[in-house]
C-alpha positions in Angstrom: 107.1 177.6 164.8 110.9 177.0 163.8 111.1 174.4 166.5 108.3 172.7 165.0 109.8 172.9 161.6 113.4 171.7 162.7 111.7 169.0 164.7 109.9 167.9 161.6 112.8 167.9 159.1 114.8 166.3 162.0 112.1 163.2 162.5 111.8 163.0 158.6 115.8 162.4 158.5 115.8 160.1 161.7 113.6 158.0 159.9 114.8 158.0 156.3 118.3 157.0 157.5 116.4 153.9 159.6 114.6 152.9 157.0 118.0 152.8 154.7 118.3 149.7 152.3 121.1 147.3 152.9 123.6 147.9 150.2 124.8 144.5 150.0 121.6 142.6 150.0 119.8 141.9 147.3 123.3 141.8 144.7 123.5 139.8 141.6 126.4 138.5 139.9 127.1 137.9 136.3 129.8 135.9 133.9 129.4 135.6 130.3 131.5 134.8 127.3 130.1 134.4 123.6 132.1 134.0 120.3 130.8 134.2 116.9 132.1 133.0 113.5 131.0 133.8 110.1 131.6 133.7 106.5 130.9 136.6 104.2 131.6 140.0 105.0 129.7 140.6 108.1 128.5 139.0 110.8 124.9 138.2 110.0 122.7 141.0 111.1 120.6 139.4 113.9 123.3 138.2 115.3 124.2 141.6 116.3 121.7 144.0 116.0 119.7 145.4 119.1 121.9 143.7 121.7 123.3 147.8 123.2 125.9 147.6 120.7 127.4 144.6 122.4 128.3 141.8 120.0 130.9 143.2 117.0 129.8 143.3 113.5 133.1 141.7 112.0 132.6 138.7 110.6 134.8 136.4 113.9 134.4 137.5 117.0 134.4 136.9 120.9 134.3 139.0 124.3 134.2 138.1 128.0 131.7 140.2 130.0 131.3 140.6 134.0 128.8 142.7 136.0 127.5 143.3 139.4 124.0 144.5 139.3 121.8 145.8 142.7 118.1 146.7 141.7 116.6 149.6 142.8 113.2 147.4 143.8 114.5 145.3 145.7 111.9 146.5 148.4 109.0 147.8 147.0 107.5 148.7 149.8 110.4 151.0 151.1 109.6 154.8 150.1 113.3 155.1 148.7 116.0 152.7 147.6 119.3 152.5 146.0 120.5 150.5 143.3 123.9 150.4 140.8 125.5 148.1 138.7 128.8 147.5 136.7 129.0 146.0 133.8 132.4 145.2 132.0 133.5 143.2 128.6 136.8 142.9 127.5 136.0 142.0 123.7 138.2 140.2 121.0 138.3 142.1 116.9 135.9 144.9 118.6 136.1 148.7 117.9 137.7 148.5 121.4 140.2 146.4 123.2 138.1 147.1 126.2 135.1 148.8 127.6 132.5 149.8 129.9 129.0 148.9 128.8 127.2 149.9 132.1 128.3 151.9 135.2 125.4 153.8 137.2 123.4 154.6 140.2 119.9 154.3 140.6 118.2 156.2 143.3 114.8 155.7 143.4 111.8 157.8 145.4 108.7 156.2 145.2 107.6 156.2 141.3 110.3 158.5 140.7 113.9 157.4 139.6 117.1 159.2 139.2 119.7 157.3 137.5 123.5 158.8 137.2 125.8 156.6 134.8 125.7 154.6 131.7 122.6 151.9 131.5 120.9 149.8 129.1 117.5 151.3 128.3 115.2 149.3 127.3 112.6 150.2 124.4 108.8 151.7 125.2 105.4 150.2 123.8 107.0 147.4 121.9 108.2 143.3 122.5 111.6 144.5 123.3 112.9 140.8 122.2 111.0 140.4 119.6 110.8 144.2 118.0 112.5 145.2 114.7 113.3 148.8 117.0 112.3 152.0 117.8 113.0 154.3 115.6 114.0 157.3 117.8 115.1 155.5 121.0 115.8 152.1 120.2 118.3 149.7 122.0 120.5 148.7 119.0 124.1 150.7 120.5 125.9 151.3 123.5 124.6 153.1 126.1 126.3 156.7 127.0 126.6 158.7 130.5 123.6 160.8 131.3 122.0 161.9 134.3 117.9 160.6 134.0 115.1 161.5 136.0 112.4 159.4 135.1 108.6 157.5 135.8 110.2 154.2 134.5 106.2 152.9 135.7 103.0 154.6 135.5 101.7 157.0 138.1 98.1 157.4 138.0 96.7 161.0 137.6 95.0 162.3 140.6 91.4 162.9 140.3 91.2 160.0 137.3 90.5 157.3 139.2 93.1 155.6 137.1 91.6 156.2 133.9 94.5 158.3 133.0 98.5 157.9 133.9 101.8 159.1 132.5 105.2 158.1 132.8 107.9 159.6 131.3 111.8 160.7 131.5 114.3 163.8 130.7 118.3 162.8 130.3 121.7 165.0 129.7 124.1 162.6 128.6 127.4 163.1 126.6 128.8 160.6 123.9 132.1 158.3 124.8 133.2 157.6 120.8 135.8 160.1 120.3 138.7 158.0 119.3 136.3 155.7 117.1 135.1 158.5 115.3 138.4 159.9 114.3 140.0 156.5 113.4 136.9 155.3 111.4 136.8 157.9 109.3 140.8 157.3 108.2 141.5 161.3 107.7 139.4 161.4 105.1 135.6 162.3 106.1 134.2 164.6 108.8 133.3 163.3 112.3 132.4 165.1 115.6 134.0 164.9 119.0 132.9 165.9 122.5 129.3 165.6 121.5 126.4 166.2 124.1 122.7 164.6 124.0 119.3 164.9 125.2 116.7 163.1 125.3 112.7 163.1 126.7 109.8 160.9 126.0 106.5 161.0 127.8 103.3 158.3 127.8 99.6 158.7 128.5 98.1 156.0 129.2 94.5 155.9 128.9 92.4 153.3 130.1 92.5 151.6 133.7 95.4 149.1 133.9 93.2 146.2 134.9 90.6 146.4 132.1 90.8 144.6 128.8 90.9 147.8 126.4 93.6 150.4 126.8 95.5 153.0 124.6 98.7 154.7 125.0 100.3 157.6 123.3 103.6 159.4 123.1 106.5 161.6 121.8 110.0 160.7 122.1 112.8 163.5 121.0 115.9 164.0 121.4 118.8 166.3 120.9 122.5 166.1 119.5 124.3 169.1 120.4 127.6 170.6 122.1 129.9 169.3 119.7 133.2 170.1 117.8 132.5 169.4 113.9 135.7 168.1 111.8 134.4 169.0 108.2 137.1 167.7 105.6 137.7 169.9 102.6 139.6 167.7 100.7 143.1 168.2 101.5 142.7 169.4 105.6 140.2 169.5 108.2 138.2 172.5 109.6 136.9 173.1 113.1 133.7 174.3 113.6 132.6 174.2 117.7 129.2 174.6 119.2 128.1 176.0 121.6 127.8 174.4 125.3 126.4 177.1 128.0 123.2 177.0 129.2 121.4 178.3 126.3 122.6 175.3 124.4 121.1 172.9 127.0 117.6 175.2 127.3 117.5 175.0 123.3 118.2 171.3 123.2 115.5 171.3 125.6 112.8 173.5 123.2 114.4 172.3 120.2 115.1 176.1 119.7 118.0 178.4 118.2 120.6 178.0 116.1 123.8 176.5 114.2 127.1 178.9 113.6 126.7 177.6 110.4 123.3 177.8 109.4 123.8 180.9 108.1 120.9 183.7 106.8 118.3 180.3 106.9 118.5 179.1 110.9 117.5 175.9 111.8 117.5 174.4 115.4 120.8 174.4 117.7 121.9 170.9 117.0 120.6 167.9 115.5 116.3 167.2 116.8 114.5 164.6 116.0 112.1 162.1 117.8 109.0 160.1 117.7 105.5 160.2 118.1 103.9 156.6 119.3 101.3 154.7 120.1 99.8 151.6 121.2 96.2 149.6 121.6 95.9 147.0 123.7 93.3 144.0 124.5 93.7 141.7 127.3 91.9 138.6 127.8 92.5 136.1 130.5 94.4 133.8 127.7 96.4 136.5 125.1 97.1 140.0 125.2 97.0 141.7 121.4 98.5 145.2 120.5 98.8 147.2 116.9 101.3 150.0 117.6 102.8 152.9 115.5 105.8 154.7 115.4 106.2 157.7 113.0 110.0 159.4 112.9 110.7 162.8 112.5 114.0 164.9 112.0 112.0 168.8 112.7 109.7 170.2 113.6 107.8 170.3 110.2 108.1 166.8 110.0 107.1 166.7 113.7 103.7 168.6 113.1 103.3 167.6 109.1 103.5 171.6 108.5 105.9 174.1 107.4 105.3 178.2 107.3 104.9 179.7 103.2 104.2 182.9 103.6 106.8 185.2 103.2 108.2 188.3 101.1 110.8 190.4 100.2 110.5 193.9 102.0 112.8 196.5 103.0 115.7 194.6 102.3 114.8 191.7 104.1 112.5 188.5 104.0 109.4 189.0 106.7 106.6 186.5 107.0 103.5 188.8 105.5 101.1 185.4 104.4 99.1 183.1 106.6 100.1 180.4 104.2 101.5 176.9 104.8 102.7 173.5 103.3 100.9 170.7 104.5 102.8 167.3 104.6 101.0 164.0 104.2 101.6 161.3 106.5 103.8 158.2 104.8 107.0 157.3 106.5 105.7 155.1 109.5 106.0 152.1 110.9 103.0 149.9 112.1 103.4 146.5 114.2 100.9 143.9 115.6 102.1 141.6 118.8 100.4 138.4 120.7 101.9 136.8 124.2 99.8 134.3 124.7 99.6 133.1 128.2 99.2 129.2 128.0 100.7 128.1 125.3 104.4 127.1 125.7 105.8 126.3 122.1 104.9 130.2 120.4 104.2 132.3 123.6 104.9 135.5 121.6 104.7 137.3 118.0 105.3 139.9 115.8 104.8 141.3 112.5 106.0 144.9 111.5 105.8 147.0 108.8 108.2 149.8 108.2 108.1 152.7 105.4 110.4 155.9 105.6 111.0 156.7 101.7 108.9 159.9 101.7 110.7 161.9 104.3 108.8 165.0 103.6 109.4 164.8 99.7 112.0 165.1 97.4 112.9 168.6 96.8 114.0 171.6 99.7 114.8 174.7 99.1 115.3 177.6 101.3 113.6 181.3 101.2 116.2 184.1 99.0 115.2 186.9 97.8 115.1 185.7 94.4 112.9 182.3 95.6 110.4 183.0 98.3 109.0 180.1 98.7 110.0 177.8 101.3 109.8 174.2 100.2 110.8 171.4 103.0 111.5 168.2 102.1 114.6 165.7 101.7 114.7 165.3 106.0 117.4 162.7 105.3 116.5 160.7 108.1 119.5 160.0 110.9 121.7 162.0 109.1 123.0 165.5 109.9 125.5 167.8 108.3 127.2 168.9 111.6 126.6 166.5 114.5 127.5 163.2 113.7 123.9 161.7 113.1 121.9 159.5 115.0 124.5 156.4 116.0 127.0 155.8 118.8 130.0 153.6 118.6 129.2 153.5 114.6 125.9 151.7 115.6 121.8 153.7 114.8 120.5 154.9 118.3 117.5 154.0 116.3 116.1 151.2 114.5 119.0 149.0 113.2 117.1 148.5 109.6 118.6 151.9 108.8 121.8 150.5 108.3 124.6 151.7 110.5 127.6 153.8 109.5 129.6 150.8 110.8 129.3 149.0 107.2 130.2 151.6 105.6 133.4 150.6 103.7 133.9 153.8 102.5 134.1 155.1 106.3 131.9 157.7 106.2 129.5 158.1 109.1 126.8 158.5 107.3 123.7 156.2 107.1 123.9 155.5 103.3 120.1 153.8 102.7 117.6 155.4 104.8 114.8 155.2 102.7 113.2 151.8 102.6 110.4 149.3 102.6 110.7 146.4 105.0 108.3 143.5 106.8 109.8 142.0 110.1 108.4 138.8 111.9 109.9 137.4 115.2 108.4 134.4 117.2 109.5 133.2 120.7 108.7 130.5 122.8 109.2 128.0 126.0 108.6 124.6 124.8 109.9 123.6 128.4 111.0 124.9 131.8 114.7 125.1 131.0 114.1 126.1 126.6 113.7 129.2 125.3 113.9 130.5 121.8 113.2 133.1 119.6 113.2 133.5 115.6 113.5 137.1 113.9 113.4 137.6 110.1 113.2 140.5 108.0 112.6 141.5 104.4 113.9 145.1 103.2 114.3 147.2 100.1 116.5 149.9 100.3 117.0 152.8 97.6 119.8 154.5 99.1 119.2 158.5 100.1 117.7 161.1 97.7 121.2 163.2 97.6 122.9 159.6 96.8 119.9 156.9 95.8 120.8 153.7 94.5 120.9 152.7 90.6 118.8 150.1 91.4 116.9 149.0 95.0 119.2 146.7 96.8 117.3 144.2 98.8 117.9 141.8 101.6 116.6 139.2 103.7 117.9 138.6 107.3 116.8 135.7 109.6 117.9 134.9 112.8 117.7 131.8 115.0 118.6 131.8 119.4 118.2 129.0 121.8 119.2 129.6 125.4 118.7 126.2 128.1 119.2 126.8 131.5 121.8 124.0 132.4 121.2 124.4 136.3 120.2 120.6 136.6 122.7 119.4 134.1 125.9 121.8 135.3 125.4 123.8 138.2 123.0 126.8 139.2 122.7 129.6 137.5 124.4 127.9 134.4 122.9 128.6 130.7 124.0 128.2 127.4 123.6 129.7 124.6 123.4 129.4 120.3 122.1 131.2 117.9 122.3 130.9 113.7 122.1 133.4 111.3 121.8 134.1 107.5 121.8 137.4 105.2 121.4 137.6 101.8 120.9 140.4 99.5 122.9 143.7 98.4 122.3 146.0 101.1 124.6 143.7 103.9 126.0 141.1 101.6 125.5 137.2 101.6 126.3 136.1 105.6 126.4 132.7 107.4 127.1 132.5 110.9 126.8 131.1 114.5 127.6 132.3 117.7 127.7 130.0 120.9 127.1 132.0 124.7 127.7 130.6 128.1 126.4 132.5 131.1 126.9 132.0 134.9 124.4 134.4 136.9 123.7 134.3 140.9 
């Protein structure tokens, strides 16, 4: 039996290692250099926003950027492949003088796909090019380190017969902004160093794949944790570290335990939050349509729309003695509607998005004391947290970019200082011919600040932004494209912006 057993594993690993991929096949290579110029205060928001944190937010800018990319498919019909890339810009009036914006390894297995490194993920359920953002895992900052294991596609659930299939991923991943965080904040606000994430999502799709009508439905969540806390009382800092050992990553994982400093009222280990979307979809041998939502949360009670009331004062100590809850209504959400259309060149695609986050579980929160028994949630105050350094990287949302980054902030705080808000985004692309693409995003918002600092008044803005890319291979040489893009703020909330930028990109 053990003969038969070594035989087996030996044959197995004769034949993975002859079926290896060749490493350096299937390569592509990648120049690019872009520079922007702008008058007003900033560079105008679509300029910059959901590009991985790439482009800089001041006002004149440039960088040179150079990557070597191998795919992972490059032979789908292998059982196992290997793929990596590296990805380097060396900017000009950045937050850095130079940095990495990918470096990984992909290893994939089939469906399955393991990926070591820092990578650009892209977002889920939505027109990634198009898309105002997700508003848990979005694409609007630099990517971070993590190990991945994920079902990038999906794999249809046995016994189905494709009517049912999930995909779905689980990261570790640790935060490379130390130095930004401690110079932004000047030595005068708190910031966080050393900081660990997590993240999971998971989507069931329902419906087969090659039928006109199907739904999918999902949660994203994620985790900020592991980190040393610089809280600033005014005249020096104090130090306040987490936890890191493997209890820390198992409650990352639950969205369990506990904060040093939550005190008597405990709260989750670190800073969860997430997403639960969704998606319809119609196909038809000319358009596809979709409606999609995608409601945030920052707990668990804003998770499930339901918080615990039922306590008392007994023995000394608060006990829960009352099957009695609160019972949140659902307003903070945002709802979009896309078209591709599949034969017409000049508007091939569309969106229209709707975003509303000014309930947040309501105004008022107050913890159980023995005085006060009832527990009251409320003021979430979305992307921000008062001991991990909220939900940005680099200065920039992880999230949707309408919740304006801490980058802006000119009184360096990292905090995101309007999270409640009304907005309506559009954003049309097209291929009028072979070698022009384009695409048009513009947004209205109204912000009214947070509920611990609202506005006086709402600030509003309006954002629009304007890219054309030809592919100059007949013109220059192959592989050749340039790039230019316009763009235009005006309001309170980002000031009054004018800008252009101009890209040229070589790619083999």
């Amino acid at each position: 039996m053990k003969k038969v057993i070594l035989t087996s594993l030996l044959t197995i690993t004769l034949n993975a290692f002859a079926q290896s991929p060749d490493l350096g096949k299937g390569i592509s290579y990648s120049i690019e250099t872009s520079g922007t110029l702008s008058d007003g205060r900033h560079a105008p928001f679509w300029l910059t926003a959901n590009r991985y944190g790439l482009p800089s937010v001041e006002r004149n800018s440039a960088y040179l950027r150079g990557g070597v990319f191998r795919s992972a498919e490059n032979d789908a019909a292998r059982r196992w492949d290997i793929g990596y890339g590296a990805d380097l810009v060396i900017p000009a009036n950045h937050t850095s003088h130079f940095f990495v914006q990918q470096l990984y390894a992909d290893v994939r297995w089939m469906k399955g796909l393991l990926t070591v490194g820092q990578k650009q993920q892209p977002m889920q359920l939505k027109n990634n090019e198009l898309s105002s953002g997700s508003q848990a895992l979005g694409i609007n900052a630099r990517p971070y380190p993590e190990i991945r294991l994920a079902l990038p596609d999906y794999w249809d659930i046995p016994y189905t017969k494709g009517f049912l299939a999930f995909k779905g991923h689980i990261a570790f991943g640790a935060y490379t902004d130390n130095h930004f965080q401690k110079d932004f904040v000047e030595g005068r606000n708190p910031y966080d160093q050393n900081v660990l994430m997590h993240t999971k999502a998971g989507y069931i799709r329902i419906g087969k794949k090659d039928k006109p009508f199907t739904a999918e439905i999902g949660l994203e969540m994620a985790s900020q944790f592991g980190g040393t806390h610089y809280d600033y009382t005014g005249s020096a800092y104090q130090k306040e570290k987490s936890s890191r050992n493997l209890k820390s990553f198992w409650h990352a994982f639950i969205g369990g335990g506990a904060d040093s400093m939550d005190g008597a009222v405990q709260n989750n280990e670190g800073n969860m939050l997430g997403s639960w979307v969704a998606r319809l979809n119609y196909d038809t041998p000319d358009a596809k349509f979709g409606l999609y939502a995608d409601h945030f949360f920052e707990d668990h009670s804003g998770m499930f729309h339901l918080d615990y009331d039922g306590y008392d004062y007994r023995d000394g100590r608060i006990k829960k003695v009352d099957h009695r809850y609160l019972v949140y209504p659902l307003k903070d959400i945002m709802l979009g509607a896309d078209v591709h259309l599949k034969n017409f060149r000049w508007v091939s695609d569309a969106v229209v998005e709707y975003l509303f986050t000014r309930y947040q579980s309501g105004p008022v929160y107050t913890d159980r004391t023995p005085q006060i028994l009832d527990h009251i949630g409320g003021v979430d105050n979305y992307y921000n947290n008062a001991i991990e350094p909220g939900w940005q990287h680099w200065g920039q949302t992880l999230g949707n970019p309408l919740y304006v980054s801490p980058i802006y902030n000119d009184d360096h705080k990292l905090e995101f200082e309007c999270n409640r808000f009304t907005a309506w985004h559009i954003g049309i692309a097209g291929q009028p011919t072979p070698e022009l693409h384009y695409r048009l995003r513009a947004t209205w918002q109204e912000g009214l600040g947070t509920y611990d600092m609202p506005y006086c008044n709402p600030r509003r803005n309006v954002s629009v932004g304007l890219e054309a890319c030809y592919d100059a291979s007949t013109l220059i040489y192959k592989g050749f494209s340039i790039g230019a893009a316009l763009g235009i703020d005006r309001g309170e909330l980002l000031g009054n912006n004018t800008g252009g930028s101009i890209t040229i990109r070589y790619e083999r």
